[in-house]
One Martini backbone bead per residue (centre of mass of N, CA, C, O) as a GRO file, in nm:
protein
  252
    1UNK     BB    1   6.157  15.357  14.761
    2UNK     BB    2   5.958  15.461  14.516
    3UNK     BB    3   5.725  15.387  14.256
    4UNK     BB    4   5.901  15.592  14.068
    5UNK     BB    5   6.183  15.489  14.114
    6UNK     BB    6   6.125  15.188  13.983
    7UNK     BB    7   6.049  15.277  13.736
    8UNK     BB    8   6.283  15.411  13.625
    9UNK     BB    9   6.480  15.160  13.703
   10UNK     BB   10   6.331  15.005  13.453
   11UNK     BB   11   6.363  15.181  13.224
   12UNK     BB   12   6.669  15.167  13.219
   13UNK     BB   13   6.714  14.888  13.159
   14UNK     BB   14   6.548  14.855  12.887
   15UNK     BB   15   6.744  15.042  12.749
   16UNK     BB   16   7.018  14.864  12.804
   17UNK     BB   17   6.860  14.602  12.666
   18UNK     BB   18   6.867  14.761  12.355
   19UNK     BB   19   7.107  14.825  12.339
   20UNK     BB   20   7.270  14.573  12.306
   21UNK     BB   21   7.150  14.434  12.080
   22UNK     BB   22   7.217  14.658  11.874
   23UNK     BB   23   7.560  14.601  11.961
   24UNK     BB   24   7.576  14.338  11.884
   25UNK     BB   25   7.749  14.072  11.767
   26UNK     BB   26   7.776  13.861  11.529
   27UNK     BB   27   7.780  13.506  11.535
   28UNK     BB   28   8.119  13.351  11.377
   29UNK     BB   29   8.171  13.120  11.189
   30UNK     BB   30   8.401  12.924  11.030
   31UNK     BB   31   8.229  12.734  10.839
   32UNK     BB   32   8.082  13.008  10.681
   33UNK     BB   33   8.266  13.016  10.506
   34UNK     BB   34   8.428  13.005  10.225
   35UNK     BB   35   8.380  12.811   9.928
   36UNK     BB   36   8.593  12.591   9.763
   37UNK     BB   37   8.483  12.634   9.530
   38UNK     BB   38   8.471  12.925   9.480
   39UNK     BB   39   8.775  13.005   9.566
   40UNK     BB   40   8.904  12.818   9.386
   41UNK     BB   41   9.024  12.692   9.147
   42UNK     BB   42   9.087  12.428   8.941
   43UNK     BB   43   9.399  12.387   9.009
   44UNK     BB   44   9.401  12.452   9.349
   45UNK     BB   45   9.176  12.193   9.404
   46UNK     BB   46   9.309  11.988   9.323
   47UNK     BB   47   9.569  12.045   9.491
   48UNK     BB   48   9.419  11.964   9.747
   49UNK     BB   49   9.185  11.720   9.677
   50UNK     BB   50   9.268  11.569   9.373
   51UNK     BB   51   9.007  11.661   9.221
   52UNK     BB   52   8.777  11.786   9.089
   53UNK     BB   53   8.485  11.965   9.095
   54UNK     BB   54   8.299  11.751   8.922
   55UNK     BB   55   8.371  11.525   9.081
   56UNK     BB   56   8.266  11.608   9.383
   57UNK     BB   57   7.956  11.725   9.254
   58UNK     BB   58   7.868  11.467   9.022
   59UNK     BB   59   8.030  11.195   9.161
   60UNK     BB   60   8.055  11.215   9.506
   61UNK     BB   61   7.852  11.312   9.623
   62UNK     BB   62   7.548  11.194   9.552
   63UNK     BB   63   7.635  10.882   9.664
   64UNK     BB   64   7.699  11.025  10.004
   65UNK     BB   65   7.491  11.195  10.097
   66UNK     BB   66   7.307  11.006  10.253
   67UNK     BB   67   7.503  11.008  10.525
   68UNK     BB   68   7.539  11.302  10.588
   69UNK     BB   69   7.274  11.418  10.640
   70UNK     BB   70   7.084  11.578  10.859
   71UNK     BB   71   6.769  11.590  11.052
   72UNK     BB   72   6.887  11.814  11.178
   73UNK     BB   73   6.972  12.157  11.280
   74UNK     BB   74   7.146  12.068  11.590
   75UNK     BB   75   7.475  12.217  11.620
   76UNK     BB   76   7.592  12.291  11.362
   77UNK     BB   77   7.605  12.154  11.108
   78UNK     BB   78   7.759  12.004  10.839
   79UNK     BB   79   7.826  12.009  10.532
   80UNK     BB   80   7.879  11.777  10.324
   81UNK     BB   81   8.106  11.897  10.135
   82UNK     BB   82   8.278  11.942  10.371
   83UNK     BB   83   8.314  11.668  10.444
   84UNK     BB   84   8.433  11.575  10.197
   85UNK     BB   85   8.674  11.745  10.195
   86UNK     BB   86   8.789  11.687  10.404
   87UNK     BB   87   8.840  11.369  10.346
   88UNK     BB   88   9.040  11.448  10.146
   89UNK     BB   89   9.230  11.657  10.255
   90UNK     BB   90   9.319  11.374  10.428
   91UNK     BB   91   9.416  11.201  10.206
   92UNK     BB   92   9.621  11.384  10.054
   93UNK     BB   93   9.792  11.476  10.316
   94UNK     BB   94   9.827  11.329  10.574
   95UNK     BB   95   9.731  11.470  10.810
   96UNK     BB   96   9.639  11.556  11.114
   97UNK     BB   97   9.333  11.583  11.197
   98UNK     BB   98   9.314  11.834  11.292
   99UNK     BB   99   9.450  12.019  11.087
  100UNK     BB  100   9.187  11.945  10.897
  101UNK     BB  101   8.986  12.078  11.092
  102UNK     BB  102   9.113  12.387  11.118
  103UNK     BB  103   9.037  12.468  10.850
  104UNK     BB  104   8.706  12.438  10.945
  105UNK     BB  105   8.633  12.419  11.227
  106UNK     BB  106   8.700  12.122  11.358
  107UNK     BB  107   8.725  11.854  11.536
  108UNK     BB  108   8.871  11.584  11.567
  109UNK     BB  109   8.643  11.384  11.633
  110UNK     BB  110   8.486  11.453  11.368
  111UNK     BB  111   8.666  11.390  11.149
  112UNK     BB  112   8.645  11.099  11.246
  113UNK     BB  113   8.373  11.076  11.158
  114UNK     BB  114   8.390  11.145  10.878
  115UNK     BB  115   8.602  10.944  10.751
  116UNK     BB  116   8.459  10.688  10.858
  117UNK     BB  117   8.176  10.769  10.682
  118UNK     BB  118   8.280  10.765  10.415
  119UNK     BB  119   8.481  10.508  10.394
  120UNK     BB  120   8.264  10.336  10.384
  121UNK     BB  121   8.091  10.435  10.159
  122UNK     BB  122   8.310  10.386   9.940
  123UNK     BB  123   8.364  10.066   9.970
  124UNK     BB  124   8.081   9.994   9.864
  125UNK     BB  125   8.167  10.132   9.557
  126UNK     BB  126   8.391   9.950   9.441
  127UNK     BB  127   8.235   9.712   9.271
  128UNK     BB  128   8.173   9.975   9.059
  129UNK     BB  129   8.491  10.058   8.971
  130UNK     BB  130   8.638   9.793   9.064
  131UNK     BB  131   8.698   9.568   8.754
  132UNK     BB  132   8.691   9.299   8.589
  133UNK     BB  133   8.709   9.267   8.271
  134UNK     BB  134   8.573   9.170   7.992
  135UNK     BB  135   8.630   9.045   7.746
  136UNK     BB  136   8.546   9.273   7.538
  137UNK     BB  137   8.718   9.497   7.749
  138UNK     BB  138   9.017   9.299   7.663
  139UNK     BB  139   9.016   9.409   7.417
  140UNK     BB  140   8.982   9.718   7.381
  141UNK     BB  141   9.254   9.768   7.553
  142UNK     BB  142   9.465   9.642   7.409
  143UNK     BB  143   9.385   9.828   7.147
  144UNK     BB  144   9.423  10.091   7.317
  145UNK     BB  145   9.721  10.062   7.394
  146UNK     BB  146   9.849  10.040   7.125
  147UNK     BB  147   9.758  10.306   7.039
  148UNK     BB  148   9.962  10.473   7.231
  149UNK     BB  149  10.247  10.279   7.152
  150UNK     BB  150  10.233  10.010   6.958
  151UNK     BB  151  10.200   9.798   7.204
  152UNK     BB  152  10.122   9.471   7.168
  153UNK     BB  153   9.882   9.272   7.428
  154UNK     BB  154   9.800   9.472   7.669
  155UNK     BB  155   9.583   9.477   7.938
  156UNK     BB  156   9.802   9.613   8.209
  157UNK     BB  157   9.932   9.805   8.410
  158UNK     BB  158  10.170   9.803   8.697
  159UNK     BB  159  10.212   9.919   9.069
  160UNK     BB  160  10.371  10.052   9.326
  161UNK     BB  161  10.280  10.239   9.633
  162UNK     BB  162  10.306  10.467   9.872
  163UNK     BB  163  10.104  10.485  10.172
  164UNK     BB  164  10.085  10.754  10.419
  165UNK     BB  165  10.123  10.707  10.768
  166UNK     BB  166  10.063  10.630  11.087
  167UNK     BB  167  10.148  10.518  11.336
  168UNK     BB  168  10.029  10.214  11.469
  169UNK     BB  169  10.162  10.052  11.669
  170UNK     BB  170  10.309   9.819  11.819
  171UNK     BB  171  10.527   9.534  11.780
  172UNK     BB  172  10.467   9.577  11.423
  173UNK     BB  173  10.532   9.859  11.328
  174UNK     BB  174  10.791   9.797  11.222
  175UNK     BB  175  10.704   9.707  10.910
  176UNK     BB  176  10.574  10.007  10.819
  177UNK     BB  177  10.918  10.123  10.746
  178UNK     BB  178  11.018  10.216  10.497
  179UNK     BB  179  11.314  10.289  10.287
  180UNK     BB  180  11.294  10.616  10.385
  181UNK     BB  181  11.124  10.550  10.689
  182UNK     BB  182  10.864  10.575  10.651
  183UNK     BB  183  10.507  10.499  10.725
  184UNK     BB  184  10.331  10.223  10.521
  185UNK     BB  185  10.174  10.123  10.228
  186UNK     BB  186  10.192   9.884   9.974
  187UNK     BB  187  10.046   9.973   9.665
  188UNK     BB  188   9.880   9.759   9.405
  189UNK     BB  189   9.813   9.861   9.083
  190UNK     BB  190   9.584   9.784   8.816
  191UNK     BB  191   9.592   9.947   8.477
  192UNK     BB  192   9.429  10.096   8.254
  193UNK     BB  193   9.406  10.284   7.938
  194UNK     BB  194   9.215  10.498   8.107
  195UNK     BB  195   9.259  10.462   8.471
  196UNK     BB  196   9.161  10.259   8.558
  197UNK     BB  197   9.090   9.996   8.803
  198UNK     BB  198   9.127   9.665   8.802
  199UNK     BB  199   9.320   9.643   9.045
  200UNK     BB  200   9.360   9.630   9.433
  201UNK     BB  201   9.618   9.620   9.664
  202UNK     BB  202   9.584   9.669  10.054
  203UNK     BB  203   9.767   9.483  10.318
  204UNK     BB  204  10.045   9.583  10.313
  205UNK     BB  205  10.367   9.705  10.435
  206UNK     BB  206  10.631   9.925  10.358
  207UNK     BB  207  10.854   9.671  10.346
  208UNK     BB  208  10.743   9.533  10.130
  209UNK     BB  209  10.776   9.478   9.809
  210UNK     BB  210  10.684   9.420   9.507
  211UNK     BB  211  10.604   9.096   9.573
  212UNK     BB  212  10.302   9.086   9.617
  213UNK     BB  213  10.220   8.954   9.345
  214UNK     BB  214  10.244   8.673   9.451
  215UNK     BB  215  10.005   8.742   9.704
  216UNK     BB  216   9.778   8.774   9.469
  217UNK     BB  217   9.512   8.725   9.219
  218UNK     BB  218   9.629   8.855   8.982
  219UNK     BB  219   9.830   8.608   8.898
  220UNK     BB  220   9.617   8.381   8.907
  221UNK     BB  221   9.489   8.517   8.648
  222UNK     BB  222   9.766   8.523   8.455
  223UNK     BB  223   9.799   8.195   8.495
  224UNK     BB  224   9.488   8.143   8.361
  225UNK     BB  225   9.429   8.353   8.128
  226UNK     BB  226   9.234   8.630   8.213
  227UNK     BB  227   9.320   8.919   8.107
  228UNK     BB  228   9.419   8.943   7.767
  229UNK     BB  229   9.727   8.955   7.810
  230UNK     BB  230   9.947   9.145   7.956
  231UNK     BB  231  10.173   9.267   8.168
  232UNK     BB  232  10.327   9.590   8.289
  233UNK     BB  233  10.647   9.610   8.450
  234UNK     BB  234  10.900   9.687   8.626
  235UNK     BB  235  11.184   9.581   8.783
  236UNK     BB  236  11.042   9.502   9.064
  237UNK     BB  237  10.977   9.262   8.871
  238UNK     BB  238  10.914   8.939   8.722
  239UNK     BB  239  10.991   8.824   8.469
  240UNK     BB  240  10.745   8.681   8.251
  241UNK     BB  241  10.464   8.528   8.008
  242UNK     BB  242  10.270   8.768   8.169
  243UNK     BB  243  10.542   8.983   8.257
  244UNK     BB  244  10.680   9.291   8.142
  245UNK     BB  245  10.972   9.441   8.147
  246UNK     BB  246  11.308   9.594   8.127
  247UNK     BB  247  11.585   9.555   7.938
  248UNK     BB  248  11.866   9.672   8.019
  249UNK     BB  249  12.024   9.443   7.817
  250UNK     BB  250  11.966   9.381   7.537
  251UNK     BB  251  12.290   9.316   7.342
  252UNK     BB  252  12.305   9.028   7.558
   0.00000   0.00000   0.00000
């Protein structure tokens, strides 16, 4: 092979490898798909995630986006936002960490770090949304619930609610499997009349009846008359006289 051989077949590699170049498909992302805040309604948005738009833009990404930021864009990052849905969609639905990953095209491992990350700085703002109301909130509170029913002197309704779990494993699993059959927390929240949380107890496992309230804070505050009226709570509490529930049977 002559040198006018060998030029002609660098030249025809070349010619090949420009042919390449231009019909090569580019390489996409499932993560740049369209973003949730555009693509859902306010109503589809709230149901799949749990909270509105404004809230996860205006209230709860500003205060965690710092924990999500990556330093460099190395690796293909996940934008915060991303980060946050894909947490609140694990919180919301209970699924199993790979399927709300599938959704973003994110791994398990990512997921679980996500999570993880999110829910500890979570933790750390806990005590800047949920607290004791103070003299002034606790007369305001009273006042409020009256206006809403009619019903004076009440300072918080109460009530558990089960947090569905997965098994967590080990020989005291089965304590955390509620009368319906599924692994739970018993969670107890008082609320305040516009939706606060005044307390809440997450301690518990699902088969726990709702006498958790014998084994909070919160009764303690209720004995000591610190609450500032009553609390208001169903059947499954008992009836005492900072604690009102509903009388079956009136007329007896």
């Amino acid at each position: 092979m002559d040198q006018d051989d060998i030029d002609d077949f660098r030249e025809y590699l070349d010619y090949l490898e420009e042919v390449v170049e231009n019909e090569r498909v580019p390489k996409r992302y499932i993560r740049d798909a369209e973003n949730p805040i555009d693509f859902y309604n306010d109503k589809d948005f709230r149901y799949r995630y749990r909270f509105s738009k404004a809230i996860v833009l205006e209230v709860t990404l500003p205060r965690i986006i710092h924990r999500l930021v990556r330093v460099n864009n190395r690796g293909l990052p996940i934008s915060p936002l991303i980060q946050l849905l894909t947490c609140l969609r694990y919180y919301g639905t209970g699924d199993f960490q790979t399927v709300s990953g599938d959704l973003r095209g994110i791994s398990q491992q990512s997921v679980f770090l996500i999570i993880r990350r999110i829910s500890e700085e979570i933790c750390r703002l806990l005590s800047e949304y949920i607290q004791h109301p103070g003299l002034e909130q606790k007369r305001r509170n009273v006042r409020l619930f009256q206006a809403i029913a009619g019903f004076p002197g009440v300072a918080a309704c109460i009530d558990c609610t089960h947090i569905k779990i997965v098994n967590p494993g080990g020989d005291n699993a089965e304590v955390f499997r509620n009368r319906k059959g599924i692994f739970s927390l018993n969670v107890q929240v008082a609320i305040g009349p516009q939706m606060e949380m005044l307390d809440i107890v997450v301690r518990h496992p699902g088969s726990v009846h709702d006498s958790v309230f014998d084994r909070s804070a919160l009764r303690v505050f209720c004995e000591r008359g610190q609450m500032g009226g009553f609390l208001l709570g169903d059947n499954g509490y008992p009836c005492r006289p900072y604690l009102l529930t509903p009388i079956i049977h009136p007329g007896k």
